[in-house]
N, C-alpha and C positions, 0 to 999 in steps of 0.2 A: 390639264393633265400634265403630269410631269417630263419631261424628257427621261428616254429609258436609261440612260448613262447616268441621270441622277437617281434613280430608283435601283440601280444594281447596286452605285454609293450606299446609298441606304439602309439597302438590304443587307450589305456587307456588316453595316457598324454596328445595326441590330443584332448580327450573330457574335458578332463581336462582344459584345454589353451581356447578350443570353450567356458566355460560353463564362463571359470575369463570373457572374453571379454563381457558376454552376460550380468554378473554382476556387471561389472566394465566400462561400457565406457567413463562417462567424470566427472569430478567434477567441478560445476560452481560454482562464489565467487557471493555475492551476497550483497549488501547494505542495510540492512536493520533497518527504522527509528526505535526511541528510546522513543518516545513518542504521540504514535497516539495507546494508548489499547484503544477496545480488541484486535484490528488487530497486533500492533507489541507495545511490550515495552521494556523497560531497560534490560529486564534479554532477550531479543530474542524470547521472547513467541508469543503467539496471532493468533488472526484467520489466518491471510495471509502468516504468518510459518508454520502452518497446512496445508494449501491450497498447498501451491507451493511447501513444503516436498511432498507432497504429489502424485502431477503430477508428480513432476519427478522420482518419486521414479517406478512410474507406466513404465517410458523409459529409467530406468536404468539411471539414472543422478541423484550424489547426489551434495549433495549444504551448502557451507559454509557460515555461515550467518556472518557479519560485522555487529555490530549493532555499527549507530553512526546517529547524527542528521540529520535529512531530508535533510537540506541544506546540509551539507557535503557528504553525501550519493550522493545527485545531482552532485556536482563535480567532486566525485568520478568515477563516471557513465561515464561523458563527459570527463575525461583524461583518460580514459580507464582501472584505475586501481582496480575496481571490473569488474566484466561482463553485471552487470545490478542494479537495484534498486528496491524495492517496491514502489507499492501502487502508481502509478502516473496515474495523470487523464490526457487521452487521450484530448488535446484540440489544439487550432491551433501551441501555441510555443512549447508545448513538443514536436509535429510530427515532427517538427523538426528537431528537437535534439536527439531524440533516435529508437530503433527500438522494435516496436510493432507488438504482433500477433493480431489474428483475435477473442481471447478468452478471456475477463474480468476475471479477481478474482471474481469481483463481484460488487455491486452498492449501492451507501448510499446517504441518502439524507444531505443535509446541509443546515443548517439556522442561521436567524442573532440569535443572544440572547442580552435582556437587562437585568441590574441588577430592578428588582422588583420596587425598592424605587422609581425609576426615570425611572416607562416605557414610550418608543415612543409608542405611537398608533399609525398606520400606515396600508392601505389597503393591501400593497405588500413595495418590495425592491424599487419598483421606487419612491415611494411616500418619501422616507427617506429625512430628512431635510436636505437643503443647512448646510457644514459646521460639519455633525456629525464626531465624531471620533469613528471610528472600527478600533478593532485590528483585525490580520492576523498574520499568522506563516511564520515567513520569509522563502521564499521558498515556500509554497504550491498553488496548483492548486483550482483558487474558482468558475471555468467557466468562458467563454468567456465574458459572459454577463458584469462580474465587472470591467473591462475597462470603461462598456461605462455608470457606475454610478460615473460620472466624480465631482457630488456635496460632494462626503465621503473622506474625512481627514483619507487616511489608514496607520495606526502605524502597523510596524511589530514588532513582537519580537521573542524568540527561545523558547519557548514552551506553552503548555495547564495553567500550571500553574501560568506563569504569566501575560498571558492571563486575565485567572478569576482571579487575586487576583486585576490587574488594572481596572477590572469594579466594583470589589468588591468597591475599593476604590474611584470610580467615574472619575478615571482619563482617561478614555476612555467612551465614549457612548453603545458601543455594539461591540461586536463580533461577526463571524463569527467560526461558529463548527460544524464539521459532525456527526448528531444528535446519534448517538451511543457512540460515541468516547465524545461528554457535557454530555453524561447520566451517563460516567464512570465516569469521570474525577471530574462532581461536586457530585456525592454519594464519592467519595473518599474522596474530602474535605470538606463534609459536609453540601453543600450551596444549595442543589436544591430546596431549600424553597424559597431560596432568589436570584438565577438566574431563567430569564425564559425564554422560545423559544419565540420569537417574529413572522420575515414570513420567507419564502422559500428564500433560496438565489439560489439552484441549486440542480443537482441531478448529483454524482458523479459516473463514472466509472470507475472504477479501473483496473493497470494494473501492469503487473514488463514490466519495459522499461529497453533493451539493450544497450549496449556502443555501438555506432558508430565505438567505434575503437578496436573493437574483429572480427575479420572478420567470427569468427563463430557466429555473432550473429543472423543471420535469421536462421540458423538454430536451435538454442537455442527457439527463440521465437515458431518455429514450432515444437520442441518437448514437447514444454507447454504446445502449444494447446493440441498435442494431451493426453499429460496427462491428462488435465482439463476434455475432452470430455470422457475419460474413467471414471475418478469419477463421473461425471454426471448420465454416462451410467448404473453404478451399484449401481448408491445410493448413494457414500461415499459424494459426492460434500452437496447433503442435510445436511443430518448427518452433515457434521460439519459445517454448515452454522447456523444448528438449534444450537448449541451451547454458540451462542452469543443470539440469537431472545428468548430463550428461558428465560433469564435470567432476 
């Protein structure tokens, strides 16, 4: 039998080893875009780094952020070399491609925008003339529906900014932007005199999508949930959702 002063040692190191495991169980890497504020930008900031620190932080999983462009970030995701990606809207090609829980980040609306000088008037998105040109951010999700507006001339390019500087310039028609993210981007560059929201293009739901080729990823995606459903539970989920609405 042991002596009791080594059995309280014991005891001790066991709670010790129980409490690392309870606060250390897994680090996920994470892809996340470089130009879509308030949600994520260049330095790693933004709503959906709040959000998803945040869940996991509630299941004991912390999370290294990759910040690199959307598109990269997506390929990243599909060779398996983060575990997952922000900010992707749930629609028929993502499901796909990646693995999705049951719980949104959360939802934003997107619309076309025209530069002022040279507005479309137009009842909705279907009404848009044979022939216009919208830009698009290579790589993102704009709903299912923009497939089947088969009449628009879509130009992609790799970010916000060049986006608005080529309708600044007239060399695109309109855009497409998720009206939070045109509210940031033209008070930044100064122009929301002279861009305007035109109509509804969709209404986005956002998610972080898993790599296919992490075989922890269903389980990744179900401990998000249950994070997210805890900030809900006590508040925190508002709280920092108000942080962007309020502004």
């Amino acid at each position: 039998m042991l002596p009791s002063h080594l059995v309280k040692v014991i005891a001790v190191i066991l709670l010790l080893l129980s409490s690392f495991q309870v606060t250390a169980e897994a680090t996920i890497t994470l892809a996340a875009e470089d130009n879509w504020a308030p949600f994520a930008d260049h330095d790693g900031k933004g709503l959906s780094h709040q959000l998803i620190n945040s869940a996991f932080s509630r299941v004991n999983i912390d999370v290294e952020s990759t910040v690199v462009s959307y598109a990269r970030g997506l390929v990243m995701a599909k060779k398996g070399l983060v575990d997952g990606v922000f900010n992707l809207h749930k629609e028929q090609g993502t499901e796909n491609q990646f693995i999705f829980g049951e719980e949104p980040l959360f939802s934003t609306q997107a619309s076309f925008y025209h530069n002022n000088a040279h507005p479309i008037m137009i009842a909705d998105k279907w009404a848009i003339p044979p022939g216009t040109r919208v830009g698009v951010i290579e790589g993102y999700e704009y709903g299912d529906e923009l497939a089947q507006l088969t009449q628009l001339k879509l130009i992609q390019v790799a970010n916000h900014h060049q986006l608005i500087n080529l309708l600044l310039l007239s060399r695109i028609d309109m855009v497409i932007m998720y009206d939070q993210v045109a509210k940031q981007y033209l008070n930044q560059m100064g122009v929301e005199q002279v861009i305007g929201k035109s109509v509804h293009n969709h209404t986005g739901i956002l998610y972080v999508a898993f790599s296919k080729e992490n075989p922890q990823a269903i389980h990744y995606a179900a401990m998000l949930d249950q994070g997210l459903r805890e900030l809900k539970k006590d508040g925190s989920y508002n709280r920092i959702l108000a942080s962007i609405t309020s502004d």
